[in-house]
C-alpha positions in Angstrom: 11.2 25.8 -14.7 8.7 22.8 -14.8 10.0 18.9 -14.3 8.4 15.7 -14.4 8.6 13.2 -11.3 7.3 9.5 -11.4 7.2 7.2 -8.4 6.2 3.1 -8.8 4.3 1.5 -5.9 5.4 -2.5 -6.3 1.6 -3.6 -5.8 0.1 -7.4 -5.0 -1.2 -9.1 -8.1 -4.7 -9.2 -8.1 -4.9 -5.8 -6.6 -4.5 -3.9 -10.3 -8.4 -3.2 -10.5 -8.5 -1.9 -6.8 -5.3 0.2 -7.1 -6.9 1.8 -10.4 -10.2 2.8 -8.2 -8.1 4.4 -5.5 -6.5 6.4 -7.9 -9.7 7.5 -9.8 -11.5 8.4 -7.0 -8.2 9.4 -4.6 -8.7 13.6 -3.5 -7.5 16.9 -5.2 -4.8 18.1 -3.1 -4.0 21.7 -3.2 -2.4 22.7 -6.5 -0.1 25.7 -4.8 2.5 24.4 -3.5 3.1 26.3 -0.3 6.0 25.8 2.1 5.6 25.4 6.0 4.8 29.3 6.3 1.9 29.3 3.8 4.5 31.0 0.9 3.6 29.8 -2.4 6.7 28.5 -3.6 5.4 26.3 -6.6 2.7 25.0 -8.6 1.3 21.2 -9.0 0.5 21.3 -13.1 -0.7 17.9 -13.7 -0.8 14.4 -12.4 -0.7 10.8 -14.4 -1.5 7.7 -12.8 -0.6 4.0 -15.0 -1.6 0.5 -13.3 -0.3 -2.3 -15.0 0.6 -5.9 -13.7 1.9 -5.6 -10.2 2.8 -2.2 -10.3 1.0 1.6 -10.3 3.4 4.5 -11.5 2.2 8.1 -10.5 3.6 11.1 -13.0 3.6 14.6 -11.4 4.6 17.8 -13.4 5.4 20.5 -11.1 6.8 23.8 -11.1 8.6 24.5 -7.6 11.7 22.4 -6.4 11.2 18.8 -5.2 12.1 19.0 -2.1 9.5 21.5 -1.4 7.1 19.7 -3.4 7.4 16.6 -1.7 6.9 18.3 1.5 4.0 20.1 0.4 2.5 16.9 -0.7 3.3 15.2 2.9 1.0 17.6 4.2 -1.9 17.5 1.7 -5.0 15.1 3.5 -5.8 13.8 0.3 -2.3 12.5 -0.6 -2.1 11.4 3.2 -5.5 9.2 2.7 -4.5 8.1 -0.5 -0.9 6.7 1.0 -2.8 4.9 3.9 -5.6 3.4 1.3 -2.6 2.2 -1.1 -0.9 0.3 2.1 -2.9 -2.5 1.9 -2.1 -3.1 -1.9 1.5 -2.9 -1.9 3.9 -5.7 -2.5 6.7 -4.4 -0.2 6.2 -2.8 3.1 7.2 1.0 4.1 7.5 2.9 6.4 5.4 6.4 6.1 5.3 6.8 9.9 8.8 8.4 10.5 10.0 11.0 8.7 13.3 8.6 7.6 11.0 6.0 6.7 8.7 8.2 4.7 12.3 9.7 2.7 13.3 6.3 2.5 10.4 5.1 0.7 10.1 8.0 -1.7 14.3 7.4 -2.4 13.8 4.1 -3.7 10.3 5.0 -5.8 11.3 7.9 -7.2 12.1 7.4 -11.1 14.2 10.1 -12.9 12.9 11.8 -15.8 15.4 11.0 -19.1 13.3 11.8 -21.9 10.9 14.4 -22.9 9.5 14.6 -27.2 6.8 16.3 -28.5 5.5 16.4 -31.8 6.8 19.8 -33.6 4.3 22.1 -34.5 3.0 21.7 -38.0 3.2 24.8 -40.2 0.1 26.3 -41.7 -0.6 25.6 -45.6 
């Protein structure tokens, strides 16, 4: 079963148009999500990215549970890079050093997915 996952990075105003570049040009991490052993245990499907005034939200869609996810992502050098780019652009500091610090963080970003639509499908005439 697939879900959707959001975090928000509080960012600096100002930093909107650099935030957006680090995003466009941020690295494909590996869409198999694998767990410490190198079993695929679920799938990255898609990834969203929204900058607005002081803040950047990132949508995943994945198929795999979260917790392996998230440490799937952890180990990804593009989603590492990425993390240490955004650092300078963030309105409130983290800590991504520690593992505590890291969970921490990703506790208080993470957004909850309440609502899902889609248009129905239209019937042939």
């Amino acid at each position: 079963m697939s879900t959707w996952h959001a975090l928000i990075y509080p960012i600096t105003a100002g930093s909107e148009e650099a935030v957006k570049e680090l995003f466009r040009t941020s690295g494909r991490p590996d869409f198999e999500v694998k767990d410490e052993n190198g079993k695929v245990v679920g799938r990255l499907l898609a990834t969203m990215a929204f900058v607005g005034t002081e803040a950047a939200i990132r949508v995943i869609h994945v198929d795999g549970p979260l917790p392996l996810v998230a440490a799937h992502m952890s180990r990804q050098p593009e989603v590492r890079e990425f993390e240490r780019q955004l650092e300078e652009y963030l309105s409130e500091p983290r800590d991504m050093v520690s593992p505590e610090g890291a969970r921490a963080f990703f506790q208080k970003a993470g957004m909850e997915n309440v609502l899902y639509r889609t248009a129905p499908e239209q019937k042939a005439a």
